[in-house]
DRENLO-927920 format. One line per field, with one value per residue: residue in three letters; residue number from 1; y, x, z of N, C-alpha, C in turn. Coordinates in Angstrom, 3 decimals, padded with zeros to 6 digits. Last residue first. Example, Ala and Ser with C-alpha at 12.3 -4.5 7.8 and 13.67 -1.06 7.14 Angstrom:
<atoms>
r = Ser	Ala
k = 2	1
n_v = -002.250	-005.690
n_u = 012.850	013.190
n_w = 007.080	007.800
ca_v = -001.060	-004.500
ca_u = 013.670	012.300
ca_w = 007.140	007.800
c_v = 000.030	-003.300
c_u = 012.900	013.200
c_w = 007.870	007.800
</atoms>
This chain:
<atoms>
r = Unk	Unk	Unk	Unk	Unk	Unk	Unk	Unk	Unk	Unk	Unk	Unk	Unk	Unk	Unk	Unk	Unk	Unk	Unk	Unk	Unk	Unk	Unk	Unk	Unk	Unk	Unk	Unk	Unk	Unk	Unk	Unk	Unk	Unk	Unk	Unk	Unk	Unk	Unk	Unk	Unk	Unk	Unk	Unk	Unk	Unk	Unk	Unk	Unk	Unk	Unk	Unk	Unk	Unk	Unk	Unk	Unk	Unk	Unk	Unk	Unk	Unk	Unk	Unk	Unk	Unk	Unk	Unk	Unk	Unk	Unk	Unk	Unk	Unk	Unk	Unk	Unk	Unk	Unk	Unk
k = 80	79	78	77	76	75	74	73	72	71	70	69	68	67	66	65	64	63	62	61	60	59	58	57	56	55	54	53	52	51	50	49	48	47	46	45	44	43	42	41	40	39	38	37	36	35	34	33	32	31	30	29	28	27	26	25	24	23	22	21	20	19	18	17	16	15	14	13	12	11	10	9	8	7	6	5	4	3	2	1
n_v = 082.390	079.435	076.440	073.237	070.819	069.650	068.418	069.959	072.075	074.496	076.425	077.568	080.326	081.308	083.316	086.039	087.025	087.312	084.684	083.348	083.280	082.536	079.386	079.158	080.037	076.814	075.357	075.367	074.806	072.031	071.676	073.285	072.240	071.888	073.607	075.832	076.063	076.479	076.460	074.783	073.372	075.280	075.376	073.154	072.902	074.202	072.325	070.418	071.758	072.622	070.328	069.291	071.237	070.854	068.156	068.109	069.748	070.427	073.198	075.778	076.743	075.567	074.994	076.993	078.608	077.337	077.754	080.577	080.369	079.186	080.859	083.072	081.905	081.390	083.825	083.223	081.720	082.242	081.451	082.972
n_u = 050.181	050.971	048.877	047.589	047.337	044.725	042.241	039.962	039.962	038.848	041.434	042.584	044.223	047.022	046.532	045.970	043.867	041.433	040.829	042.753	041.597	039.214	039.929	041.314	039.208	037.672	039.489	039.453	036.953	037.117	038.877	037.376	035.428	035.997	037.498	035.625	033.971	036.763	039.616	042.056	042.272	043.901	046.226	047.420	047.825	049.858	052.136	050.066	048.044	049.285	050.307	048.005	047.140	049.005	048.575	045.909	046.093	049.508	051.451	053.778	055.812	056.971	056.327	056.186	053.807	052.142	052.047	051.139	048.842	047.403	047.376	045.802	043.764	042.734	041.533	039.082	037.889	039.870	041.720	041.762
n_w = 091.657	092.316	092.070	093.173	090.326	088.667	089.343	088.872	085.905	085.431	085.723	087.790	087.623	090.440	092.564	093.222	092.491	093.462	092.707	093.797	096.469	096.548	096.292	098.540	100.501	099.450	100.519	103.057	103.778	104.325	106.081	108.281	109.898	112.500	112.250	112.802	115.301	116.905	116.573	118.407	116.223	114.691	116.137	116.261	112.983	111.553	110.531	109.459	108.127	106.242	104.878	104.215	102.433	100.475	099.461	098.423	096.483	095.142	094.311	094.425	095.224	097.391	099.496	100.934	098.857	099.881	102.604	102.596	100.922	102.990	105.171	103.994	104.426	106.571	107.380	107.456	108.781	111.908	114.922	118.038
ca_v = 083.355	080.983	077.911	074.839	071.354	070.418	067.905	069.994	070.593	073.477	075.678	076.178	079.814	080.750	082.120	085.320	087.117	088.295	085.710	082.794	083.851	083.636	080.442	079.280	080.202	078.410	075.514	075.657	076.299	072.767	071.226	073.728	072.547	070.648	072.754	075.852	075.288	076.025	077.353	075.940	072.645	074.555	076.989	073.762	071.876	075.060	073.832	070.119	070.604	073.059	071.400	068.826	070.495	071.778	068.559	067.138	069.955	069.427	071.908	075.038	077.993	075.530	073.443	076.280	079.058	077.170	076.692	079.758	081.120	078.630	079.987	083.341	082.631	080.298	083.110	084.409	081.093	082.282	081.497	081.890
ca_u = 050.564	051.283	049.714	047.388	047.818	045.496	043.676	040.209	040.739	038.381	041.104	042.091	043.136	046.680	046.577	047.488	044.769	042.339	039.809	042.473	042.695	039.227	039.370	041.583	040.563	036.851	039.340	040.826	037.389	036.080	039.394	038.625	035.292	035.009	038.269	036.301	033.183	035.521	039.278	041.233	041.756	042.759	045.216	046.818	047.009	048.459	052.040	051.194	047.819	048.398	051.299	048.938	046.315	048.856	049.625	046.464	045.189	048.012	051.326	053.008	055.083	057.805	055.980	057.219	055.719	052.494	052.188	052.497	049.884	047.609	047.588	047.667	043.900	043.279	043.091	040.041	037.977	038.729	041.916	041.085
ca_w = 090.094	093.145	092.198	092.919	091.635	088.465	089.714	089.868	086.760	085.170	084.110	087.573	087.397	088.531	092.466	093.854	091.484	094.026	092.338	092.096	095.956	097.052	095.397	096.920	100.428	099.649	098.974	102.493	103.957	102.705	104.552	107.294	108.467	111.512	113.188	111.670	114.165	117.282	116.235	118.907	116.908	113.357	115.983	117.131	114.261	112.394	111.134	110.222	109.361	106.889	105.140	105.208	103.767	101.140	100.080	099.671	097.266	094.984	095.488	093.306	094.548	096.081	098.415	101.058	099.036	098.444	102.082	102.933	100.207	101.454	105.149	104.209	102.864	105.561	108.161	106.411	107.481	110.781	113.758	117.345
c_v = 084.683	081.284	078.982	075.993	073.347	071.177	068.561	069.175	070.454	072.100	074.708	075.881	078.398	080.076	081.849	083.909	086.671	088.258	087.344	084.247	083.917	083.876	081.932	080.122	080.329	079.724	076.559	076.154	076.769	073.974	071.616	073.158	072.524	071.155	071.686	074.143	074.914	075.902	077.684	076.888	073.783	074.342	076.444	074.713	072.643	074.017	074.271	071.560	070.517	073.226	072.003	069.713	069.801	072.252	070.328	067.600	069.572	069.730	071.401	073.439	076.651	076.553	074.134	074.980	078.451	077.364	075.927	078.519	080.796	079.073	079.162	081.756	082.579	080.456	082.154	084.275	082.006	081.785	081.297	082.156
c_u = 051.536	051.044	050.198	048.865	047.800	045.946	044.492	041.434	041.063	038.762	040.267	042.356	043.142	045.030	046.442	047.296	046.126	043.762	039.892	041.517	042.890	040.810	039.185	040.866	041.274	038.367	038.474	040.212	038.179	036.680	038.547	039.131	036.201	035.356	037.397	037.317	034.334	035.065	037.739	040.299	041.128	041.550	043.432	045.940	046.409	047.530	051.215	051.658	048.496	048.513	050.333	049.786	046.928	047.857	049.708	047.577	045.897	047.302	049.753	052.873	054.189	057.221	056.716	057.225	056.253	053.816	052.271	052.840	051.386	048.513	048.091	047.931	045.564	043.639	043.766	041.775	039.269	039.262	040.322	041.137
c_w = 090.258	091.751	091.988	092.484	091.222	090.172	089.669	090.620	087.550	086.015	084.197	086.342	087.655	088.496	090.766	093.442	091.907	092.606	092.517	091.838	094.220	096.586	095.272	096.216	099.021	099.621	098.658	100.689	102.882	102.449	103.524	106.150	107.115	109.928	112.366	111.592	112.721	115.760	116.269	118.275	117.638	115.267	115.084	117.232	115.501	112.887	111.803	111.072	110.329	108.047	106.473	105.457	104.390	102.267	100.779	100.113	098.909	096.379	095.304	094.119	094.576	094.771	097.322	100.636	099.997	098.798	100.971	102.948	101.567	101.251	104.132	104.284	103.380	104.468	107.243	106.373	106.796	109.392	113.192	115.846
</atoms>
């Protein structure tokens, strides 16, 4: 059963096959599309995961695999 912690690799493979560098929406679909099944088996995370994903970010931005924000929550995410 996949955890919130799970969504940390998650991001980071779905940056690196957007190219390093991908908007919220597109790397929640990337997501989606790949880990449907593991999202659906994952019991409370399955409700959650699109908050998760950005919990995930940040946890990476704070590790240092991700470029800061700057504030803009448009600003697409990526790989540092």
């Amino acid at each position: 059963m996949a955890s919130r912690h799970d969504l940390q690799d998650w991001v980071i493979e779905a940056l690196q096959a957007l190219g390093g560098r991908g908007k919220v929406v597109d790397v929640c679909k990337h997501i989606w599309k790949h880990r449907e099944a593991e999202l659906r088996a994952s019991g409370d995370l399955f409700y959650t995961w699109q908050y998760d994903v950005r919990w995930a970010a940040q946890k990476l931005r704070d590790g240092g695999k991700l470029r800061p924000a700057l504030g803009d929550r448009a600003t697409p995410w990526q790989l540092a």
